[in-house]
SEVEXVEX-667510 format. One record per residue (C-alpha): residue number from 1; residue in one letter; z, y, x. Coordinates in steps of 0.1 Angstrom, whole numbers, plus 5000, padded with zeros to 4 digits. Layout:
BEGIN
NUM; A; Z; Y; X
...
# end
This chain:
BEGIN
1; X; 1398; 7045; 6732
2; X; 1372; 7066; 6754
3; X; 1362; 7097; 6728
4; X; 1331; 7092; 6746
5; X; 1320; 7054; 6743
6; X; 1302; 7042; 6713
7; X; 1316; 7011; 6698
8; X; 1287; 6991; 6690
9; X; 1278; 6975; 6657
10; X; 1278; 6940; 6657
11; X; 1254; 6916; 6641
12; X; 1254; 6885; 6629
13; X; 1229; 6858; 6626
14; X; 1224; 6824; 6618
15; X; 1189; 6804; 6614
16; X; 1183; 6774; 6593
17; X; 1150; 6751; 6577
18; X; 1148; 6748; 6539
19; X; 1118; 6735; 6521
20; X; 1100; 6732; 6549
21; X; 1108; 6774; 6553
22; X; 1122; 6783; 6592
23; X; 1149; 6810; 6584
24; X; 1165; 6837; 6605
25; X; 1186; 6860; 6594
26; X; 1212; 6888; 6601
27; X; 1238; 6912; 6587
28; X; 1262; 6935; 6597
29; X; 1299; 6936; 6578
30; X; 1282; 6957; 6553
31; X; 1251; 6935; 6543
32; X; 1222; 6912; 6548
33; X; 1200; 6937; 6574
34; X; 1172; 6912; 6586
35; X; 1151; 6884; 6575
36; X; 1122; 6863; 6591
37; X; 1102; 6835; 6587
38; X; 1084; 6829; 6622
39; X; 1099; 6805; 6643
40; X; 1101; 6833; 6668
41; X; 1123; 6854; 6645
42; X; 1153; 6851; 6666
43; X; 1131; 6874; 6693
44; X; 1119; 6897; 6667
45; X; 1158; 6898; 6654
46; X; 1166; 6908; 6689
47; X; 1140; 6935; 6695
48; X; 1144; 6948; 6660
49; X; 1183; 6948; 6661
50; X; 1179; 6972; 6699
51; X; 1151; 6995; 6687
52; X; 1160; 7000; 6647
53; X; 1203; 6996; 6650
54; X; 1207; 7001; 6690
55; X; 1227; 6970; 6693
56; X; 1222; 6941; 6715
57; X; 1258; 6927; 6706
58; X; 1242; 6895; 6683
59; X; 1268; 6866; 6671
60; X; 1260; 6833; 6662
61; X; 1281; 6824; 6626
62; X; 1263; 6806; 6598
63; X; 1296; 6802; 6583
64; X; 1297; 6844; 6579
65; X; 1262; 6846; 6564
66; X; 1267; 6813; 6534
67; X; 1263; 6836; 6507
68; X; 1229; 6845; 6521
69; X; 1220; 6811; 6530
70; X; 1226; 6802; 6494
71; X; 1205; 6826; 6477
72; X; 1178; 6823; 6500
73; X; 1178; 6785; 6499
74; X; 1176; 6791; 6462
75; X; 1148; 6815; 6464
76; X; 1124; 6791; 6484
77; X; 1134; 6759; 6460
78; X; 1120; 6781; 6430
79; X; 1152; 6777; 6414
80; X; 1163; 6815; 6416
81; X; 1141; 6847; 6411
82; X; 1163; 6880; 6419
83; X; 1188; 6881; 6453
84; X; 1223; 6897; 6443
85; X; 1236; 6893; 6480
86; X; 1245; 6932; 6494
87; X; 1225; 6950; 6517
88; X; 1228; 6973; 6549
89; X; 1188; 6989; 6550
90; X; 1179; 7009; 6585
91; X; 1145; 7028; 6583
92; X; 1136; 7065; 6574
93; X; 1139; 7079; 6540
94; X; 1097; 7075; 6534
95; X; 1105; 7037; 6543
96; X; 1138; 7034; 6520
97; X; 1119; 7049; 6492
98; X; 1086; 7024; 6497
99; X; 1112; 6996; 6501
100; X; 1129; 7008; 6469
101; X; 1093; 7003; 6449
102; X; 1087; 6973; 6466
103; X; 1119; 6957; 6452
104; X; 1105; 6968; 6419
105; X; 1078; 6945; 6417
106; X; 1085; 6913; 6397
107; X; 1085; 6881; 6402
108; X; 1056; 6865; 6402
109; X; 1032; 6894; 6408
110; X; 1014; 6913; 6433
111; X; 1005; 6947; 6434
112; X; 0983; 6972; 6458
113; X; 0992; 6988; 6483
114; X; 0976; 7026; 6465
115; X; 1001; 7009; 6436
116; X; 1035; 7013; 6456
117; X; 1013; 7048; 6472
118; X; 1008; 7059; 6435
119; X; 1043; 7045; 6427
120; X; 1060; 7069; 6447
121; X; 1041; 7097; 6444
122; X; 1022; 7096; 6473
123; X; 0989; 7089; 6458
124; X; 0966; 7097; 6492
125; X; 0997; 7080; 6517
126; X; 0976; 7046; 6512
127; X; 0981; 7037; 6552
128; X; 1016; 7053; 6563
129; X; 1028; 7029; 6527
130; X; 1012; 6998; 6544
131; X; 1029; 7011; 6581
132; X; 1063; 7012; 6560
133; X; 1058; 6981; 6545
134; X; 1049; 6963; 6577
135; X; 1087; 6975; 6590
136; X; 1101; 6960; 6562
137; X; 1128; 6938; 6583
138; X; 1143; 6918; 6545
139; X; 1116; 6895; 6540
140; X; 1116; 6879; 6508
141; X; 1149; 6902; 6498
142; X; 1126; 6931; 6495
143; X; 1093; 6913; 6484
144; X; 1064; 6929; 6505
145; X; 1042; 6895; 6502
146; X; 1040; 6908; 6469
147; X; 1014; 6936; 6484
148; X; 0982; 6929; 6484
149; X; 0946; 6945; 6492
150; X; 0926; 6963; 6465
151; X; 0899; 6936; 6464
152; X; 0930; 6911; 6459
153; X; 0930; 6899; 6494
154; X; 0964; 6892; 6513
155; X; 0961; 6916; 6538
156; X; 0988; 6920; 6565
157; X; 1024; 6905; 6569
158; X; 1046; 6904; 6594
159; X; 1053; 6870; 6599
160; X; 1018; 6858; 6589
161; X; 0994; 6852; 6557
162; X; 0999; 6818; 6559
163; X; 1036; 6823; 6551
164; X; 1024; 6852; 6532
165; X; 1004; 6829; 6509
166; X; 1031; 6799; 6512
167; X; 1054; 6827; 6493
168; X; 1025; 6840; 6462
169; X; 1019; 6803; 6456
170; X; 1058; 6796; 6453
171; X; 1066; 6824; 6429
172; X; 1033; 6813; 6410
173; X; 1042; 6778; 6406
174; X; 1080; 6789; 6403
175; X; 1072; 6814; 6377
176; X; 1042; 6792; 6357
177; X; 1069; 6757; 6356
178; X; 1097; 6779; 6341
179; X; 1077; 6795; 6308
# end
């Protein structure tokens, strides 16, 4: 092997319609790395995967990512809460640590943004939080529709408020039908 050339890391995805829900997702050997909801995720996958990882090299194999599919398909039927599946994060140590509070937030709730800023100890980081939540690339893993505005309002999410919404009202209804 050239002591020079990089051996790129490969991905591999798979996308997939559940409950009405238009999956795409991605993971390396290590873990789950990318999750999204649009129906233009597969293009987000690919422009996230070359600017976060550096990799273009993206393969096609549902079959490698079933124990994803499962939980997630779980997930959006109400019928499971937590995800268990590992992880391979990318992003900066400010946006590890935001991610880290984020997965903190139960079930069911929402929370503020100055929350996960006060959560952290970053009380006055109110706007680089929301920038590192926004980069979030494990949607639903790592629950940033959970976020919301101060005066309660949805705010921002990548792949939309509607699908932001979609997700509050599932957990609500998930979370109200099960106690």
């Amino acid at each position: 092997m050239d002591k020079g050339k990089v051996v790129e890391q490969l991905l591999y995805w798979t996308s997939f319609v559940s409950q009405d829900w238009y999956v795409t997702m991605a993971s390396t050997e290590t873990g789950l790395c990318y999750v999204g909801l649009a129906e233009n995720s597969f293009k987000e996958l690919k422009d996230w995967a070359g600017k976060q990882l550096g990799t273009t090299a993206i393969i096609e194999d549902a079959h490698k990512l079933d124990e994803y599919t499962r939980e997630i398909k779980r997930y959006l039927s109400g019928e499971q809460m937590d995800f268990t599946c590992p992880l391979d994060l990318t992003g900066t140590p400010f946006q590890l640590q935001v991610w880290e509070a984020l997965s903190r937030i139960p079930y069911g709730e929402t929370v503020t943004y100055s929350k996960i800023a006060t959560d952290i100890g970053k009380t006055s980081a109110v706007r680089a939080v929301a920038s590192a939540i926004g980069r979030n690339p494990l949607l639903l893993i790592i629950p940033c529709h959970r976020v919301v505005a101060k005066n309660g309002s949805l705010s921002g999410y990548r792949d939309g408020q509607e699908i932001k919404d979609r997700l509050i009202r599932l957990e609500s209804n998930s979370f109200h039908s099960s106690s």
